[in-house]
N, C-alpha and C positions, 0 to 999 in steps of 0.2 A: 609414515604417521598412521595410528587406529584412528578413521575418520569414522561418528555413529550420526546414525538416522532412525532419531525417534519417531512413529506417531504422532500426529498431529491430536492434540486434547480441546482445541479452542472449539465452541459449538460449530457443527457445522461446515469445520474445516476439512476437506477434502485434498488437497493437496499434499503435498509430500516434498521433503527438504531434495531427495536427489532421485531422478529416477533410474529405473534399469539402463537404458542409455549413459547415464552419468555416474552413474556406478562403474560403467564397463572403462571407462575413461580413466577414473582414480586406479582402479585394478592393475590396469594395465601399465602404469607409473610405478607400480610395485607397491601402493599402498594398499592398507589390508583398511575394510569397510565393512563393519555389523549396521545390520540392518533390523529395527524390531518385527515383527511378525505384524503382518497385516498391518504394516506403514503405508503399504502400495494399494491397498483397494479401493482408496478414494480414484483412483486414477485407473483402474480395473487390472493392476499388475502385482498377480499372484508370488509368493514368497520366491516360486520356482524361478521364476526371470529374475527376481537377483540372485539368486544363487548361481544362474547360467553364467550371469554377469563380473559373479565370482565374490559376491557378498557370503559375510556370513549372517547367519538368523539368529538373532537373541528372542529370549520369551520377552522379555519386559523392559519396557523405557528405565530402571534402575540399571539393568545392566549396563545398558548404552552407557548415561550417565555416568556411572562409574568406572569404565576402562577407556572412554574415550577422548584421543587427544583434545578432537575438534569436535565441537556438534554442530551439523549443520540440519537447521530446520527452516520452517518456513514462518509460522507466525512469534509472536512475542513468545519469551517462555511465560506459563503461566505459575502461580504461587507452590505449586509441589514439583513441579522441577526448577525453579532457581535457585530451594533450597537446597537441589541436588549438583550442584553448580560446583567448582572448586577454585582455587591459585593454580593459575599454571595451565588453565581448564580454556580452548580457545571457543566461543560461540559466537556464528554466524548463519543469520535469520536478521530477521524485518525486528527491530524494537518499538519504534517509536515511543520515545521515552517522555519527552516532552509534557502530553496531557499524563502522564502516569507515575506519578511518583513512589507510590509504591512496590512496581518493577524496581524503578532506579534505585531504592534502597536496597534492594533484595539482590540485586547485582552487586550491586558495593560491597556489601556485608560479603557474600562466596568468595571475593578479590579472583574473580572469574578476567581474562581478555575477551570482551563481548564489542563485536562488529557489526554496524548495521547496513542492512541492504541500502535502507532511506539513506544514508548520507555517505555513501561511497560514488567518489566521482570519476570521472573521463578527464583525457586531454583539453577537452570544451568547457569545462567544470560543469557537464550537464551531470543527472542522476540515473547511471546507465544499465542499474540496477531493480530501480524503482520505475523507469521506463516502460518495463513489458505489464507489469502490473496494472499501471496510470492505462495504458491503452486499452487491455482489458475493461477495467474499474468504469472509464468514459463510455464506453458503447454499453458496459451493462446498465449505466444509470439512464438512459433513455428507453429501453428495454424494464427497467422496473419504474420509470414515468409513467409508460402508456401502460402500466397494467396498475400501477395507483391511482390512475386516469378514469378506471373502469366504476362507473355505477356503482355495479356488485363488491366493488369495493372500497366503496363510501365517496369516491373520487365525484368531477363531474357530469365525470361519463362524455370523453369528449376526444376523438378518435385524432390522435396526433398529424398524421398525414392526411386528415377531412378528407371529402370524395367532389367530383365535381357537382359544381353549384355552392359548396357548405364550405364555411373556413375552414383551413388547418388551425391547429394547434399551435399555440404559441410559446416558444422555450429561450429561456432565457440560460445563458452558460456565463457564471460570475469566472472567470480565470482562461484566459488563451493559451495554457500551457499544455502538456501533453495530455492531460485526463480533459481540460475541455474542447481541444482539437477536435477529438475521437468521440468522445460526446456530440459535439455538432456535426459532425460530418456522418455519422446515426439519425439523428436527428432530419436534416436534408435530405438523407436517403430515403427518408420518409415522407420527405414532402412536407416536413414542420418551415414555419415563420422560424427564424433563427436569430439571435441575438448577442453577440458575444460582448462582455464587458471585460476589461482590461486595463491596468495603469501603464501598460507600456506600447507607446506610439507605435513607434517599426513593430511592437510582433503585430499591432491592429493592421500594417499597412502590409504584413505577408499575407496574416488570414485572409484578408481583402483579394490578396493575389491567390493566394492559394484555393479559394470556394471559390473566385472569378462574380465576384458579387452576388451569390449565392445567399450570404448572410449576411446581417446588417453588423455593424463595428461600433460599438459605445467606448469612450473614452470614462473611466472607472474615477464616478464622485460621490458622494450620498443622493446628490441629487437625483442622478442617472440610478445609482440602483436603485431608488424608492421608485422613481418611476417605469424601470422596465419588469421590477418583479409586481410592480402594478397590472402590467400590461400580460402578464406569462400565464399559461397554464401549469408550464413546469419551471422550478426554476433551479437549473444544475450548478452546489456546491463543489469548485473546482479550484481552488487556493491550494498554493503552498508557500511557503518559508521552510528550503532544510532545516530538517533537525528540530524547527519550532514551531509552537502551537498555533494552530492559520489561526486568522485575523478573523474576528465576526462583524461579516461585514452586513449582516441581515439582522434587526434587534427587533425585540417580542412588540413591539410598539409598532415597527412598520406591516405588522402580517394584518391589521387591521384593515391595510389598502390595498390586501391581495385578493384575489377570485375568492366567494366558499370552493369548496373542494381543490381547490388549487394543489399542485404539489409541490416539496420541496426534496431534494436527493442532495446528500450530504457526503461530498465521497472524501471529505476531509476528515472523516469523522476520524479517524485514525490518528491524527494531529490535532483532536480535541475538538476538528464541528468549526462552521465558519459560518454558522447562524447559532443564536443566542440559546435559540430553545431545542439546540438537537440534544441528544445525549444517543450512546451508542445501541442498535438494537440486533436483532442476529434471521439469519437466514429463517427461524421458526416461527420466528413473530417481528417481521419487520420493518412494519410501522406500526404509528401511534400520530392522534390528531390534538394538534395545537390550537384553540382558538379558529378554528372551520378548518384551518392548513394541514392538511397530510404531511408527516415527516417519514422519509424512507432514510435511517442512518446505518444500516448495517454497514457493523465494522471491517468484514473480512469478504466485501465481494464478490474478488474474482474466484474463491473458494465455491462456489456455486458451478463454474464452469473448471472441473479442475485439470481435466487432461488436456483442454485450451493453456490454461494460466500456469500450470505445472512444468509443460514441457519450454514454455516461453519463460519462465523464472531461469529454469537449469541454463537455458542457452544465454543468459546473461549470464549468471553466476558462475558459470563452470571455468574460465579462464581464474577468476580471482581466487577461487575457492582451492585450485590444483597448485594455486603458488602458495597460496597458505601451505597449503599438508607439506609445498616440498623444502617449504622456505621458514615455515614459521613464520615468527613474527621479523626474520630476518627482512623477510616478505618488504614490510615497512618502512624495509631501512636501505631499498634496493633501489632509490633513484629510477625504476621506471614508471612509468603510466602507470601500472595496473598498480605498483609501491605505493603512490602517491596516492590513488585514488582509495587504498584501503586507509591510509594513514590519516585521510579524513572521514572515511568510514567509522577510525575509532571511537566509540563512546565511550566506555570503562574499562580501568585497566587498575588491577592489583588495590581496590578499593577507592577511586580517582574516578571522577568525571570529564572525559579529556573532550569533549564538544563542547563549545561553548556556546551553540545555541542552545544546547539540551541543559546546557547549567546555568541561563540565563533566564530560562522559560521555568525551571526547579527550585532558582534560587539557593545553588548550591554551589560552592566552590569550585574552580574551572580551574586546570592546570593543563598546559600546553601538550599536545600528545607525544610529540621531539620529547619533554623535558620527563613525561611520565616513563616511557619508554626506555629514558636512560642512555 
């Protein structure tokens, strides 16, 4: 299979769909891989290491586009290449379709097979794709807390791990799943008051075991969150629902009983924001202030750290990715773990919405990915 690797276009995206390493990988299977030119420098790896690797180099993301089987990239495509998208055309990258409909049209219309990172599963039906990402994403949102935190940056100026004599910081983590684990366990490392809310009992009573009573455990009501992002200095957006638009579970009405300068880190934002008044902002400018509350929404995080998040993308992705080029969409229909996990992966296929959270959350017709597939 011709497997291409465009440039990343999203602001501020540094990352890259495959690296030199995962290049060498596909190569060495016998498939042939273009790479565009200066795909690799967000990650500081010059044309010449894929070439070693046994890439070829295109001038331009049209080329890719146009000769290759599979694209694998890293964020959503954006509006000038989906319309470079084909039938028959497989694409595998991060979509998140859900807050974004008009992706999802723009995929339909090409009748492209587009896969997404977000809802490709494991034998556990965890998200083992979107895994290395979440962990990233969680430690960088405590890490852009204390620096929205800062005075000089409208914040309260209010040093998250305090010194002795002075309080720490108080952070509240809406979601105990993998982005607020890593979040909190950032947070402690720094000596923050720690707060995790959650609706679900046993993961409260692992976190419990897991921090060793390091963090407090809230059981996840209106109640409890009005009153612990009452109490926070930061307060970390950590929701998911595969495939669908997180829950807001923060509305413009309760920021009234939060700190002035208070913060909020929205790392749902990619899933549409799990507070009322986020909307998405980017690595150049990214925040903006709600009613006293700092909001930090950047859509593409771990894009800030990219040869951290780059090389931990490939190492998820590269098993699924090398059965696509070898298997196709056969891939899907192979009855193993990695089959299956893709075959919930599917979002669109040949004009079709085959997730049905993504077509539930769209409000677009859902057809089974078994039945799309054929």
């Amino acid at each position: 299979m011709l497997v291409g690797v465009p440039s990343e276009i999203k602001s501020h995206e540094y990352r890259v769909g495959l690296t030199p390493g995962a290049v060498r990988e596909y190569t060495a299977r016998g498939h042939e891989v273009t790479v565009q030119s200066g795909a690799g420098e967000g990650i500081l790896a010059p044309d010449s290491a894929y070439i070693a690797a046994g890439a070829k180099i295109a001038a331009t993301a049209e080329e890719i586009f146009a000769s290759a089987d599979m694209v694998v990239k890293v964020k959503e495509p954006q509006p000038s290449e989906w319309v470079q998208l084909r039938e028959g055309q497989l694409l595998f990258t991060y979509l998140h379709l859900a807050p974004d409909p008009e992706q999802a049209k723009g995929l339909l219309a090409s009748g492209c097979t587009a896969i997404a990172y977000e809802t490709v599963t494991d034998e556990r039906g965890a998200l083992p794709l979107l895994a290395p990402m979440s962990e990233v994403a969680g430690r960088l949102s405590i890490e852009a807390a204390g620096e929205a935190m800062r005075r000089s940056e409208g914040g309260a100026g209010i040093l998250l791990g305090g010194v002795p004599g002075v309080q720490a910081g108080r952070v509240t983590v809406l979601g105990g799943g993998v982005v607020g684990t890593h979040a909190a366990r950032m947070a402690v490392g720094l000596g923050a008051e720690v707060t995790i809310v959650d609706r679900s009992i046993p993961r409260l009573r692992q976190l419990d075991e897991l921090f060793h009573g390091r963090v407090r455990t809230r059981y996840s009501t209106l109640e409890t969150i009005d009153y612990e992002i009452s109490q926070a200095d930061a307060v970390i957006g950590a929701v998911l629902i595969p495939g669908a638009s997180a829950p807001r579970l923060v509305t413009r009405d309760m920021l009234k009983n939060m700190k002035p300068g208070s913060v909020l880190v929205d790392v749902a934002i990619d899933q549409g924001g799990c507070f009322e008044t986020s909307k998405a902002t980017t690595h150049e400018d990214p925040t903006y202030v709600v009613d006293g509350i700092i909001h930090y929404c950047v859509a593409n995080m771990p894009g800030a750290v990219p040869q951290t998040s780059a090389a931990a993308l490939n190492n998820a992705t590269l098993p699924y990715g090398l059965a696509l080029a070898e298997q196709g969409l056969d891939a899907l229909h192979s009855h193993s773990i990695i089959g299956a996990g893709l075959l919930d992966g599917l979002n669109v296929h040949k004009g079709q919405v085959t997730s049905k959270a993504v077509a539930e959350s769209l409000e677009m017709p859902f057809i089974e990915p078994e039945t799309a597939l054929g």
